[in-house]
PDBQT receptor file of N, H, CA, C and O in Angstrom, charges set to zero:
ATOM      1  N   UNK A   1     -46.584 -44.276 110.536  1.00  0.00    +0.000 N 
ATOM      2  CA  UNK A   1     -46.050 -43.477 109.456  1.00  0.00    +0.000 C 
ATOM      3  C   UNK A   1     -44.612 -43.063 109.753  1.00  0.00    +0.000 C 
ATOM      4  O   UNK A   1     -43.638 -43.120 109.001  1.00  0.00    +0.000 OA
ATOM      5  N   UNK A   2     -44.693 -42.622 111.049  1.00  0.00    +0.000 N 
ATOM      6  H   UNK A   2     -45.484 -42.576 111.660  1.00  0.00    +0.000 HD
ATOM      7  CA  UNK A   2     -42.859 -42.287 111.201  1.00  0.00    +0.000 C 
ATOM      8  C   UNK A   2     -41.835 -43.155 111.215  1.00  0.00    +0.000 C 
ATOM      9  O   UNK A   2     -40.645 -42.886 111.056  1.00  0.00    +0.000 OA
ATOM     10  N   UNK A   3     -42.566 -44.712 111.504  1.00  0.00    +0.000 N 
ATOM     11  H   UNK A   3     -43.533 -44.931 111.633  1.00  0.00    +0.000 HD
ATOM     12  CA  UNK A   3     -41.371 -45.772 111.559  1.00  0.00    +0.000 C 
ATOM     13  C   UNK A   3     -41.450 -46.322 109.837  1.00  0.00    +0.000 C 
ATOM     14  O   UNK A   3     -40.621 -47.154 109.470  1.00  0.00    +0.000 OA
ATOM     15  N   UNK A   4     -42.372 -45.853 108.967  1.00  0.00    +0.000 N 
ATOM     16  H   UNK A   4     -43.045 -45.176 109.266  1.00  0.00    +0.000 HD
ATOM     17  CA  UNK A   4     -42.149 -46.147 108.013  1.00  0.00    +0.000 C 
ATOM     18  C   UNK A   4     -40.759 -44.953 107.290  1.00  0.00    +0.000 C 
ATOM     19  O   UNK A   4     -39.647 -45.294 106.889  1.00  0.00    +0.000 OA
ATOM     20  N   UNK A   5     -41.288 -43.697 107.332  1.00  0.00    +0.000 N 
ATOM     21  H   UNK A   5     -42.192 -43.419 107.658  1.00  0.00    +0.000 HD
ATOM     22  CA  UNK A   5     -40.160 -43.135 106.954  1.00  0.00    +0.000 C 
ATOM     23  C   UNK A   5     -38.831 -42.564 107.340  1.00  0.00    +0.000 C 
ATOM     24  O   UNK A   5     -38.135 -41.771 106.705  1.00  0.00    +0.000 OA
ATOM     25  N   UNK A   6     -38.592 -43.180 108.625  1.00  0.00    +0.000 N 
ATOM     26  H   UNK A   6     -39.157 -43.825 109.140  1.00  0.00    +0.000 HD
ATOM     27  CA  UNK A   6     -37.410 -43.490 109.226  1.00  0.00    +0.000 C 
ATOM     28  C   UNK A   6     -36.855 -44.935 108.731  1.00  0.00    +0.000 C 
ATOM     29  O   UNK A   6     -35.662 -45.188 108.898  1.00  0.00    +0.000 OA
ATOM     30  N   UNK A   7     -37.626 -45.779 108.190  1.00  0.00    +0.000 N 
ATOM     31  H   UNK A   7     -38.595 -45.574 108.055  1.00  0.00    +0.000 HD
ATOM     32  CA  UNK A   7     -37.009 -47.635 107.809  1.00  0.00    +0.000 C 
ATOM     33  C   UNK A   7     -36.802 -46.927 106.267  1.00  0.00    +0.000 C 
ATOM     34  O   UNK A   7     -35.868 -47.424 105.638  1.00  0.00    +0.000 OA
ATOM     35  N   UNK A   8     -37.663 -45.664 105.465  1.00  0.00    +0.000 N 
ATOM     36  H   UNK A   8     -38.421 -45.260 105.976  1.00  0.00    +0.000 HD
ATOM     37  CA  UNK A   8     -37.106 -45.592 104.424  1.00  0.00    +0.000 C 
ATOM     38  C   UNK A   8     -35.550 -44.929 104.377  1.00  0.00    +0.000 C 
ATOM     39  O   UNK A   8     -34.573 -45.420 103.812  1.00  0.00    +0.000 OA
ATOM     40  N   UNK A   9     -35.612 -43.780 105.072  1.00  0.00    +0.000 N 
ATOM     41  H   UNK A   9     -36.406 -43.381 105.531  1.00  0.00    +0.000 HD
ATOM     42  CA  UNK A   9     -34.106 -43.202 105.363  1.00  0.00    +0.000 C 
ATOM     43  C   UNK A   9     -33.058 -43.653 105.463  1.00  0.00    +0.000 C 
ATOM     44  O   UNK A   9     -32.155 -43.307 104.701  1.00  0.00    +0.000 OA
ATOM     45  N   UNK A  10     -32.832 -44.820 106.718  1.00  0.00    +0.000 N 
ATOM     46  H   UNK A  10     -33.566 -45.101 107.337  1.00  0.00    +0.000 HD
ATOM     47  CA  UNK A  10     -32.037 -45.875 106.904  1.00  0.00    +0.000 C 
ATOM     48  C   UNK A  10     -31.718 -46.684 105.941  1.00  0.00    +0.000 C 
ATOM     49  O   UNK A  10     -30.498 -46.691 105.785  1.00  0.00    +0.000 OA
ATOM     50  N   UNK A  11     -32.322 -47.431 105.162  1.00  0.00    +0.000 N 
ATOM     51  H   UNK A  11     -33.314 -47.425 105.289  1.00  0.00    +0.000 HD
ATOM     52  CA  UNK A  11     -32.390 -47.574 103.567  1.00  0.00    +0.000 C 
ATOM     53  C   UNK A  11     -31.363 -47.499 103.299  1.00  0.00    +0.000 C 
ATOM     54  O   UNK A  11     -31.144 -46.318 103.027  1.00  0.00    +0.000 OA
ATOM     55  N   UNK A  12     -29.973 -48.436 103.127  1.00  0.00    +0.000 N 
ATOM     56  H   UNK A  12     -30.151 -49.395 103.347  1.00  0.00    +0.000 HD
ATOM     57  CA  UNK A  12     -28.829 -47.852 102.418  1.00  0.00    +0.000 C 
ATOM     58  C   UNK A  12     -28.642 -48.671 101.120  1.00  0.00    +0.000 C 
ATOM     59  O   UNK A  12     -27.580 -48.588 100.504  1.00  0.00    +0.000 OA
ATOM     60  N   UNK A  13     -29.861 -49.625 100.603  1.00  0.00    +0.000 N 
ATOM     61  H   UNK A  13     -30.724 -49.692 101.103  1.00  0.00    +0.000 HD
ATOM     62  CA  UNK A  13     -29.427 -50.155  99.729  1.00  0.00    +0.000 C 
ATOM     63  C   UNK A  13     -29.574 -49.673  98.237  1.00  0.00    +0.000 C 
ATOM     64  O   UNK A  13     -29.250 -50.543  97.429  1.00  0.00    +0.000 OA
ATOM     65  N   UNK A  14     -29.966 -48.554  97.728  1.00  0.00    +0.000 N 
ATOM     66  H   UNK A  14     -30.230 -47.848  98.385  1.00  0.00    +0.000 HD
ATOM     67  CA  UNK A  14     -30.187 -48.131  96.609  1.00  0.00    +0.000 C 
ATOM     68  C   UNK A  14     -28.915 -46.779  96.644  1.00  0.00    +0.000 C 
ATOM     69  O   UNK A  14     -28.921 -45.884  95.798  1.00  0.00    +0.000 OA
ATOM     70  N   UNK A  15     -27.860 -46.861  97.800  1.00  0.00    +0.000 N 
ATOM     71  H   UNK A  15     -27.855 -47.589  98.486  1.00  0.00    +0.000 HD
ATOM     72  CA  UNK A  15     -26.595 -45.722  97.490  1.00  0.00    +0.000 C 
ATOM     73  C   UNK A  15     -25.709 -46.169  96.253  1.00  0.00    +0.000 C 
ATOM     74  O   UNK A  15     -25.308 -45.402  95.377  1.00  0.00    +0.000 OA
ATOM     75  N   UNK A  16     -25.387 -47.984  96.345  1.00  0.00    +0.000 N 
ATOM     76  H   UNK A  16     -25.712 -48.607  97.056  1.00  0.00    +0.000 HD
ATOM     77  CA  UNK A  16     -24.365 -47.946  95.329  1.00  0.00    +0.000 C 
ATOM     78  C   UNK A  16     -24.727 -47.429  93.840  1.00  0.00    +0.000 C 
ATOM     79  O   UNK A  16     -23.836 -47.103  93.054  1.00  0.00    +0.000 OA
ATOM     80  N   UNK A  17     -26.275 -47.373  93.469  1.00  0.00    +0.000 N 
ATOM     81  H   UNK A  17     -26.998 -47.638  94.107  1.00  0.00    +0.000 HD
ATOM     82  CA  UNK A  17     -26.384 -47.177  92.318  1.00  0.00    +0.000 C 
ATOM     83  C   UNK A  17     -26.147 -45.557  92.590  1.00  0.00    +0.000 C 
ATOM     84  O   UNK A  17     -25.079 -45.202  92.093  1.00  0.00    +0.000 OA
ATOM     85  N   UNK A  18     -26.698 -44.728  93.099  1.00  0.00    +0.000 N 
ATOM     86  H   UNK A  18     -27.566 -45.016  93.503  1.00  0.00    +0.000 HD
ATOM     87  CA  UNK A  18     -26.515 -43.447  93.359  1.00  0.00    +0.000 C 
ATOM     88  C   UNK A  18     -25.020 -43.128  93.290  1.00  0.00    +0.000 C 
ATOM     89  O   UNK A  18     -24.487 -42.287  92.567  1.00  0.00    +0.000 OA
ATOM     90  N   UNK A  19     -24.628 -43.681  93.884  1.00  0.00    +0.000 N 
ATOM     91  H   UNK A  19     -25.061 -44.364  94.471  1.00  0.00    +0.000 HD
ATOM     92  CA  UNK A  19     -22.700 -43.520  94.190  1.00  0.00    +0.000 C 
ATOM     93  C   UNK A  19     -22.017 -43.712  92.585  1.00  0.00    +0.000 C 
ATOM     94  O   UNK A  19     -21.103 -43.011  92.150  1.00  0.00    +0.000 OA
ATOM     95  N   UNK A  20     -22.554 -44.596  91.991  1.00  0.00    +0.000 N 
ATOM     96  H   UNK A  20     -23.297 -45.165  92.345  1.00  0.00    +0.000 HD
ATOM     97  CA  UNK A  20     -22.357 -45.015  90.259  1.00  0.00    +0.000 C 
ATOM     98  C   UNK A  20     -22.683 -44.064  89.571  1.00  0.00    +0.000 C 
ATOM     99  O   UNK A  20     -22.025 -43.682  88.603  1.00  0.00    +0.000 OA
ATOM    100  N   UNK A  21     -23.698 -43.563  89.950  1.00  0.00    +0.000 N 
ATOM    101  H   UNK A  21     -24.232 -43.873  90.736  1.00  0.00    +0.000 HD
ATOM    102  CA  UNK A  21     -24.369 -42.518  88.903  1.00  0.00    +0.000 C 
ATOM    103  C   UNK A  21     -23.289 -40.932  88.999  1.00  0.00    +0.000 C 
ATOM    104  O   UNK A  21     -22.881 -40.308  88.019  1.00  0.00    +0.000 OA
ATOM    105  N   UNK A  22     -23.035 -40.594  90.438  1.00  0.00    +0.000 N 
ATOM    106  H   UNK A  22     -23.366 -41.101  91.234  1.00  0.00    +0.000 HD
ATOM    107  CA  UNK A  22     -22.183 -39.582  90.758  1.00  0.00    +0.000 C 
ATOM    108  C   UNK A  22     -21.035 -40.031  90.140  1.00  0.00    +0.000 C 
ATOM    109  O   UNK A  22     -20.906 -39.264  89.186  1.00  0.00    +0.000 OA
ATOM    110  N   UNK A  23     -19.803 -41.100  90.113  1.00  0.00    +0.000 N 
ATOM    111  H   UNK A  23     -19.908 -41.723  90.888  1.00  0.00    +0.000 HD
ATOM    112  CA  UNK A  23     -18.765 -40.802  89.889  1.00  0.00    +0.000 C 
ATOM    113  C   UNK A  23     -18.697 -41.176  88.342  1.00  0.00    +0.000 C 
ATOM    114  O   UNK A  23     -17.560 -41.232  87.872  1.00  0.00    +0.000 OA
ATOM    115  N   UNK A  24     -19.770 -41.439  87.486  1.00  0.00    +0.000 N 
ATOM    116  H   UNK A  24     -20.693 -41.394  87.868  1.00  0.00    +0.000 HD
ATOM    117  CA  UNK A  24     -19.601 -41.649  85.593  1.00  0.00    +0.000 C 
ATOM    118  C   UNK A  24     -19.893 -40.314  85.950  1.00  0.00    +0.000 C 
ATOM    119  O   UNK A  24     -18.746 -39.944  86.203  1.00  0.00    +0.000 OA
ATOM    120  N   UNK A  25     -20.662 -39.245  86.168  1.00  0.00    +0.000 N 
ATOM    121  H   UNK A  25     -21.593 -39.545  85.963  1.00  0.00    +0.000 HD
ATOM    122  CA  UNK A  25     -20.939 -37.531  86.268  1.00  0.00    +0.000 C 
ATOM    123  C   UNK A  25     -19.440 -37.056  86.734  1.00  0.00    +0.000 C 
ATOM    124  O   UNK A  25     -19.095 -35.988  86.230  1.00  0.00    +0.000 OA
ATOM    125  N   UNK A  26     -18.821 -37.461  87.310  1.00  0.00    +0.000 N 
ATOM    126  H   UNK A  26     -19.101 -38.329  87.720  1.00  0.00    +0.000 HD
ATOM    127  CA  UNK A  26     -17.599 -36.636  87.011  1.00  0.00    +0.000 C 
ATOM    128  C   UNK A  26     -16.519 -37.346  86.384  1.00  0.00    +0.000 C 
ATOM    129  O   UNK A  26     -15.413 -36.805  86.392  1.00  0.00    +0.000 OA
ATOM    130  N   UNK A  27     -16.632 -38.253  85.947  1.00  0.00    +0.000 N 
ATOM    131  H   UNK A  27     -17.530 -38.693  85.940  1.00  0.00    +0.000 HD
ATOM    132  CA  UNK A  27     -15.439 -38.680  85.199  1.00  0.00    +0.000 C 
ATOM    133  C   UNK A  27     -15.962 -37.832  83.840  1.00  0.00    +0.000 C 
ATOM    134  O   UNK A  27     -15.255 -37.047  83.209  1.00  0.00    +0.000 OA
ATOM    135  N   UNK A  28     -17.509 -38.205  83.502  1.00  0.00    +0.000 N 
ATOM    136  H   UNK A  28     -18.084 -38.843  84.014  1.00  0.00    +0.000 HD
ATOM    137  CA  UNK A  28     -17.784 -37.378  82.211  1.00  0.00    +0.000 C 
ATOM    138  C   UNK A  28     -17.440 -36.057  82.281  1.00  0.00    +0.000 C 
ATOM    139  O   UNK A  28     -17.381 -35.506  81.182  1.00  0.00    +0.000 OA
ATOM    140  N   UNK A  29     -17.104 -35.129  83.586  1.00  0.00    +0.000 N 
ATOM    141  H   UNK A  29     -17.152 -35.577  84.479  1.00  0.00    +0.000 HD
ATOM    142  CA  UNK A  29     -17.053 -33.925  83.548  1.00  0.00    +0.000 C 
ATOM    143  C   UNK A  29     -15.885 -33.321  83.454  1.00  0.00    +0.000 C 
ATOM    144  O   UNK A  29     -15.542 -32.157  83.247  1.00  0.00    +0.000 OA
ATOM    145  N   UNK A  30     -15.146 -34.652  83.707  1.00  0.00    +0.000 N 
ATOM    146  H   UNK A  30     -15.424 -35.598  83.876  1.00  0.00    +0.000 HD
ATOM    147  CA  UNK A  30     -13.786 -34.660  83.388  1.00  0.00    +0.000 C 
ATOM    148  C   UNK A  30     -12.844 -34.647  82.290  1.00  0.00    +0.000 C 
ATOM    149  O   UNK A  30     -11.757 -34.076  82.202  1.00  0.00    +0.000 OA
ATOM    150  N   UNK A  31     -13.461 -35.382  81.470  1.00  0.00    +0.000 N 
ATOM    151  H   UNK A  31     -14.344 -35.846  81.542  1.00  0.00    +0.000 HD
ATOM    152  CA  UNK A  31     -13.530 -35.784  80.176  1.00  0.00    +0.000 C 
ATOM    153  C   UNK A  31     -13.936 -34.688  79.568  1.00  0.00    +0.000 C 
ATOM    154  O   UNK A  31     -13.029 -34.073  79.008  1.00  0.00    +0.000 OA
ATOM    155  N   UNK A  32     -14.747 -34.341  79.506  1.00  0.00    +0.000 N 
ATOM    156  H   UNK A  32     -15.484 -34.841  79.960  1.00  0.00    +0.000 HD
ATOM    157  CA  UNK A  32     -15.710 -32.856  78.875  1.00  0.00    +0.000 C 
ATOM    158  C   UNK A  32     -14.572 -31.639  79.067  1.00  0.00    +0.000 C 
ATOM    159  O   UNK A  32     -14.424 -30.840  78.143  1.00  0.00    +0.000 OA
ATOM    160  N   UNK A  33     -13.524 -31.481  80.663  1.00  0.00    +0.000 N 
ATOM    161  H   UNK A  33     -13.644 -32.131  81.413  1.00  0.00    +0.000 HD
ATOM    162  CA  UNK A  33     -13.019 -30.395  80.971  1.00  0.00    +0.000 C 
ATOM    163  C   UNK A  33     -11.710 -30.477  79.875  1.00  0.00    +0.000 C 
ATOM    164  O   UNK A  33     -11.132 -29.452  79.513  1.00  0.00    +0.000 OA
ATOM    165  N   UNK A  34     -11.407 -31.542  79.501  1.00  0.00    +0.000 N 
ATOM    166  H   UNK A  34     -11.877 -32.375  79.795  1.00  0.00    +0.000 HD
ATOM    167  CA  UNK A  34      -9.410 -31.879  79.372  1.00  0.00    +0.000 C 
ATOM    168  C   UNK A  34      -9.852 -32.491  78.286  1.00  0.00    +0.000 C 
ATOM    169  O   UNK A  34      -9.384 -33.629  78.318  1.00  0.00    +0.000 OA
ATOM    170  N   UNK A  35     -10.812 -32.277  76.897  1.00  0.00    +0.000 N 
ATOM    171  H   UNK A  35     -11.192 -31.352  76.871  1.00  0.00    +0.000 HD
ATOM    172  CA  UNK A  35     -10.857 -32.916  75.864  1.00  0.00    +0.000 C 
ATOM    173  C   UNK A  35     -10.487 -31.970  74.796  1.00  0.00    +0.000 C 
ATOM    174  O   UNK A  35     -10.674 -32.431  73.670  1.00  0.00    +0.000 OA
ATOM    175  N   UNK A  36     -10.058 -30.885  74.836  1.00  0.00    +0.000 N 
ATOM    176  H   UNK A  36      -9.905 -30.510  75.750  1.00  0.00    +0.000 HD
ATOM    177  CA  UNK A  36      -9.230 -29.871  73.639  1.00  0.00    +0.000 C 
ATOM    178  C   UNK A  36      -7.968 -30.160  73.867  1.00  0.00    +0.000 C 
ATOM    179  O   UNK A  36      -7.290 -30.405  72.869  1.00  0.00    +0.000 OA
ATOM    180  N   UNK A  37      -7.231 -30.218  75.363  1.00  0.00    +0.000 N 
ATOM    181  H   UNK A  37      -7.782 -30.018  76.174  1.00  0.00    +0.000 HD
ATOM    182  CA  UNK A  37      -6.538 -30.731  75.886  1.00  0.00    +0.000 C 
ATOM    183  C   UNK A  37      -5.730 -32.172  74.928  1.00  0.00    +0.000 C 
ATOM    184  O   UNK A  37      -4.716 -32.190  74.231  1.00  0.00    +0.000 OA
ATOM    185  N   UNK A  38      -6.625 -33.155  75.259  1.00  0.00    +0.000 N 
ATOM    186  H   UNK A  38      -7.449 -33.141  75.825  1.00  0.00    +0.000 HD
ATOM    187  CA  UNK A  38      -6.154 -34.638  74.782  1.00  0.00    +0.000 C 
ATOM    188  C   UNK A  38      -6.248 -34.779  73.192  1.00  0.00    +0.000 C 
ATOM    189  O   UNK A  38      -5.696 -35.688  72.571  1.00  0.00    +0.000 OA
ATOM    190  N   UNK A  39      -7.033 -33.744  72.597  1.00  0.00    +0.000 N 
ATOM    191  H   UNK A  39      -7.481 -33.005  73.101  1.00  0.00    +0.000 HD
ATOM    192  CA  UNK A  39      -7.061 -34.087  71.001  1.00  0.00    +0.000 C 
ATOM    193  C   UNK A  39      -5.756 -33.514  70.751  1.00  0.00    +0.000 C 
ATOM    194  O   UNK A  39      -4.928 -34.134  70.084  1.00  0.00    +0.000 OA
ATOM    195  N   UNK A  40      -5.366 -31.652  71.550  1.00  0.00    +0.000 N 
ATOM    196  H   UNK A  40      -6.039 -31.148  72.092  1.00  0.00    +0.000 HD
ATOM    197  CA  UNK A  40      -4.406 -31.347  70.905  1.00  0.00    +0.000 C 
ATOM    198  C   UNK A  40      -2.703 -32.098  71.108  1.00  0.00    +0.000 C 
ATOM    199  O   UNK A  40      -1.656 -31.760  70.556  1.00  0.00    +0.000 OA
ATOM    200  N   UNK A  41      -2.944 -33.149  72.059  1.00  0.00    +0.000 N 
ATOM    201  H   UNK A  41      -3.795 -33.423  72.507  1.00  0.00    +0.000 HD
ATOM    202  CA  UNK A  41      -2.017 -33.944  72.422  1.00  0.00    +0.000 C 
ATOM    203  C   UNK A  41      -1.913 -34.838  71.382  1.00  0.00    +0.000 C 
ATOM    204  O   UNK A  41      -1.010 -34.915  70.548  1.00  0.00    +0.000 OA
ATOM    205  N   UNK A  42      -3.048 -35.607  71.510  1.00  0.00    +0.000 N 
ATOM    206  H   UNK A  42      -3.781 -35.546  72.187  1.00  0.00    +0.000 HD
ATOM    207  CA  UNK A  42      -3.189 -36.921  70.605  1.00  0.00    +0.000 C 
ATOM    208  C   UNK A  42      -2.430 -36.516  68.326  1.00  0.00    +0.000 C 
ATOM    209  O   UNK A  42      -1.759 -37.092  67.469  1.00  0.00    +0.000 OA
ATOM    210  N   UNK A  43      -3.066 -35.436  68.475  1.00  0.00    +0.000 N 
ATOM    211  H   UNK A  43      -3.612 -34.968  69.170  1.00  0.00    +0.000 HD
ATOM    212  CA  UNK A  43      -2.781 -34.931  67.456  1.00  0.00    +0.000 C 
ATOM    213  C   UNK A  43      -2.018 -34.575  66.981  1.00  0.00    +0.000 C 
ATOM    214  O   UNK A  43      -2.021 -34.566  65.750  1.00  0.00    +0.000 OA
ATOM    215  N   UNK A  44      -0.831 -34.035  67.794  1.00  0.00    +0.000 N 
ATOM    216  H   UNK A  44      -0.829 -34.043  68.794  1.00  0.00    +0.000 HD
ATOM    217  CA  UNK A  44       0.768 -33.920  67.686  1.00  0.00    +0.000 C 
ATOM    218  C   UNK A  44       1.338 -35.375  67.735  1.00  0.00    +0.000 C 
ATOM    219  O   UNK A  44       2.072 -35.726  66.811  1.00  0.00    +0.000 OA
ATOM    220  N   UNK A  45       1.048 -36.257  68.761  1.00  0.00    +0.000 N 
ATOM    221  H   UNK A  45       0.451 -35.972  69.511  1.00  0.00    +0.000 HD
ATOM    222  CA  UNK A  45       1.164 -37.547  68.989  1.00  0.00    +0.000 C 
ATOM    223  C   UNK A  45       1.428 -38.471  67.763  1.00  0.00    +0.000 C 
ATOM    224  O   UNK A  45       2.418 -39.188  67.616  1.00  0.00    +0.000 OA
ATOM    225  N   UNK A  46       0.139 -38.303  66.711  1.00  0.00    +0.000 N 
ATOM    226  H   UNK A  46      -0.665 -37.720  66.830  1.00  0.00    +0.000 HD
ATOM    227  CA  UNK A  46      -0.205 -39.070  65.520  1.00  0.00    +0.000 C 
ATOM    228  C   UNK A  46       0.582 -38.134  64.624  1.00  0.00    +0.000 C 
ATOM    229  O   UNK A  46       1.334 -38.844  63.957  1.00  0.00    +0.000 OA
ATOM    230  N   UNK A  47       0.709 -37.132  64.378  1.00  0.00    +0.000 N 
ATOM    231  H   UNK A  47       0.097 -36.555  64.920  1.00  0.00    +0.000 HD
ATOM    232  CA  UNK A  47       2.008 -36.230  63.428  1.00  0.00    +0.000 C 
ATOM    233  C   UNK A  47       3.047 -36.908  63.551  1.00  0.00    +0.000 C 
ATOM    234  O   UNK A  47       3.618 -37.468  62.614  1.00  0.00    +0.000 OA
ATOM    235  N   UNK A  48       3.426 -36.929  64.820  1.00  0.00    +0.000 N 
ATOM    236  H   UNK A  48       2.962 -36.475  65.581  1.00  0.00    +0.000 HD
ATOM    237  CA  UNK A  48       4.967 -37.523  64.878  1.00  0.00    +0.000 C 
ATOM    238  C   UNK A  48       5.226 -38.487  64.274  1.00  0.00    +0.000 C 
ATOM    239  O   UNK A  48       6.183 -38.637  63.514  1.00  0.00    +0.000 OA
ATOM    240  N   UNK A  49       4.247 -39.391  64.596  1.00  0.00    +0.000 N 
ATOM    241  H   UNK A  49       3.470 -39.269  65.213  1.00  0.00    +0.000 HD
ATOM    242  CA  UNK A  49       4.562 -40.740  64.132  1.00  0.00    +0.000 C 
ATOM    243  C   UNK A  49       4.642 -41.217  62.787  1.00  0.00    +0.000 C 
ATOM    244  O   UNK A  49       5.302 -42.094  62.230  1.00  0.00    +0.000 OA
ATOM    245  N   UNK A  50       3.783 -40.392  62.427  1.00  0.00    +0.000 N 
ATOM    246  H   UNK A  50       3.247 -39.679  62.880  1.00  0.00    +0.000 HD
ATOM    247  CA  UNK A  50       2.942 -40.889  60.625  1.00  0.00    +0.000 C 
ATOM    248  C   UNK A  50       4.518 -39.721  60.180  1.00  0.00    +0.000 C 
ATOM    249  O   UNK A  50       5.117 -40.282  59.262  1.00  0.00    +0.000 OA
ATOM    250  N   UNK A  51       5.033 -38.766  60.463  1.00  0.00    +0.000 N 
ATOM    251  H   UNK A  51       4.547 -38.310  61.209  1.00  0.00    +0.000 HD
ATOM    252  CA  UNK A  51       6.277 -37.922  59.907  1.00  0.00    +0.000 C 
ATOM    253  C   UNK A  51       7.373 -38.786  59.636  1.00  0.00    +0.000 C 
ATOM    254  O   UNK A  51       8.028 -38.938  58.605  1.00  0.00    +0.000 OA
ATOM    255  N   UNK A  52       7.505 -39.707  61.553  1.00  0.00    +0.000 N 
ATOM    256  H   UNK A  52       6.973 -39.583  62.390  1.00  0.00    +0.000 HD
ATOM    257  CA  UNK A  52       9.085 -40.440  61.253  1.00  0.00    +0.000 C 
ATOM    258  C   UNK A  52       8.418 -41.305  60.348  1.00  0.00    +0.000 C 
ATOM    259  O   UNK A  52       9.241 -41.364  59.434  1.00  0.00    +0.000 OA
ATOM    260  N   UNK A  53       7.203 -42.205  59.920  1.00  0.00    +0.000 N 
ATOM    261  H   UNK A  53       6.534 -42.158  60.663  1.00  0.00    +0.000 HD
ATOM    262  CA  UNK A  53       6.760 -43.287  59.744  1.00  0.00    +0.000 C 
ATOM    263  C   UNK A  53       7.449 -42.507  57.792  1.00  0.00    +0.000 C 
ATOM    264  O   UNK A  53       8.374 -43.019  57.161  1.00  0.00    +0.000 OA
ATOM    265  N   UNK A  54       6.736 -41.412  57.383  1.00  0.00    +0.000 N 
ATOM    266  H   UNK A  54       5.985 -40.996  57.896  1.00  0.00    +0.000 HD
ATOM    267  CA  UNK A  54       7.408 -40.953  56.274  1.00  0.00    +0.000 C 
ATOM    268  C   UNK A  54       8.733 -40.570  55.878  1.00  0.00    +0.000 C 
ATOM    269  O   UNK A  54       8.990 -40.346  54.696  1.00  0.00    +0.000 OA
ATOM    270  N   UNK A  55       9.769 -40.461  56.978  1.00  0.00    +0.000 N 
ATOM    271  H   UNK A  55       9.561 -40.643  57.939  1.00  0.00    +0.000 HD
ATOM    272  CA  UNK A  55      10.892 -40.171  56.608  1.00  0.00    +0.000 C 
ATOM    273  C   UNK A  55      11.438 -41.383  56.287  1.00  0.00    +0.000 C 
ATOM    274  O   UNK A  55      12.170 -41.642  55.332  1.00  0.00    +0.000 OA
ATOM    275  N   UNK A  56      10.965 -42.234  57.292  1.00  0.00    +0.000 N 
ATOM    276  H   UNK A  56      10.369 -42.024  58.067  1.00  0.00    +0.000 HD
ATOM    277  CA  UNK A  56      11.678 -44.111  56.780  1.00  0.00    +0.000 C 
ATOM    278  C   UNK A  56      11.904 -44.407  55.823  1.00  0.00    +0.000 C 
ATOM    279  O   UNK A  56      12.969 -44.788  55.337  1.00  0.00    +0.000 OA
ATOM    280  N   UNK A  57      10.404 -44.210  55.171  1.00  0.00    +0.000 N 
ATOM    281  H   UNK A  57       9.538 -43.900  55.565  1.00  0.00    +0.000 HD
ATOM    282  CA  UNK A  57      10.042 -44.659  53.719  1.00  0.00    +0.000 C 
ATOM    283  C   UNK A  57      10.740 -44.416  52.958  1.00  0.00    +0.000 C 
ATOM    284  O   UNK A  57      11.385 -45.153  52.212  1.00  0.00    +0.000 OA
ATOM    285  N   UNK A  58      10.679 -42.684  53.103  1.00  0.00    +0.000 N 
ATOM    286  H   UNK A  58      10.155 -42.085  53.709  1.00  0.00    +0.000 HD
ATOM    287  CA  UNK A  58      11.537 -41.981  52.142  1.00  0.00    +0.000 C 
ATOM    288  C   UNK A  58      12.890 -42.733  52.207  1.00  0.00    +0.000 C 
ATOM    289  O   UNK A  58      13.177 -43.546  51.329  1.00  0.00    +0.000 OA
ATOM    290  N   UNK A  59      13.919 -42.406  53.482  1.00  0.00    +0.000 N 
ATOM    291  H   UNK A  59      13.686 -41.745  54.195  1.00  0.00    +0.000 HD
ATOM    292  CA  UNK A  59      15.121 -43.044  53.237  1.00  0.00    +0.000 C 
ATOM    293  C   UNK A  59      15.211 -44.432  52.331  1.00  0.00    +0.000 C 
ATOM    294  O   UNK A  59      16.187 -44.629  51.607  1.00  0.00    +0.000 OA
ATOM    295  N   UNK A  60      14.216 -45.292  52.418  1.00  0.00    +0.000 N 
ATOM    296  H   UNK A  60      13.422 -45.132  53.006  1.00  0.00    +0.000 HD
ATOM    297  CA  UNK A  60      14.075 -47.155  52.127  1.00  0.00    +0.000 C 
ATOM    298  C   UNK A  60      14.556 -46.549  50.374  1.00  0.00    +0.000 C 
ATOM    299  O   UNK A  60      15.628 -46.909  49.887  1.00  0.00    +0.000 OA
ATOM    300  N   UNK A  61      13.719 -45.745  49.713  1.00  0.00    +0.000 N 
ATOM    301  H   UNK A  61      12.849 -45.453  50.109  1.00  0.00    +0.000 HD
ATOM    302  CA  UNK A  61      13.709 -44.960  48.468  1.00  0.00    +0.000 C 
ATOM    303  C   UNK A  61      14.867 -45.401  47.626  1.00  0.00    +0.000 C 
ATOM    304  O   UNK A  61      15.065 -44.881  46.528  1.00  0.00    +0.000 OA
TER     305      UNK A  61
């Protein structure tokens, strides 16, 4: 029994999925922290553009 759950311990082949699972958990947590953040960016971002994109126009007029 003990050399069985010492050969399970040693066991390193089921970390990479573990290791996968931890770093999508903080990228998502990351994402989750800095996402009022990136809309209120993105959102000035897309103003600007669609504004000059309307002044063009206007001038073409």
């Amino acid at each position: 029994m003990k050399k069985t759950l010492l050969a399970y311990f040693k066991d390193e082949s089921g970390q990479t999925s573990t290791e996968y699972i931890l770093l999508v958990a903080v990228v998502a947590l990351i994402v989750f922290k800095f996402k009022n953040v990136a809309t209120e960016r993105l959102g000035k971002l897309t103003d600007g553009v669609f504004n000059k994109a309307d002044t063009f126009v206007d001038e073409m007029e």
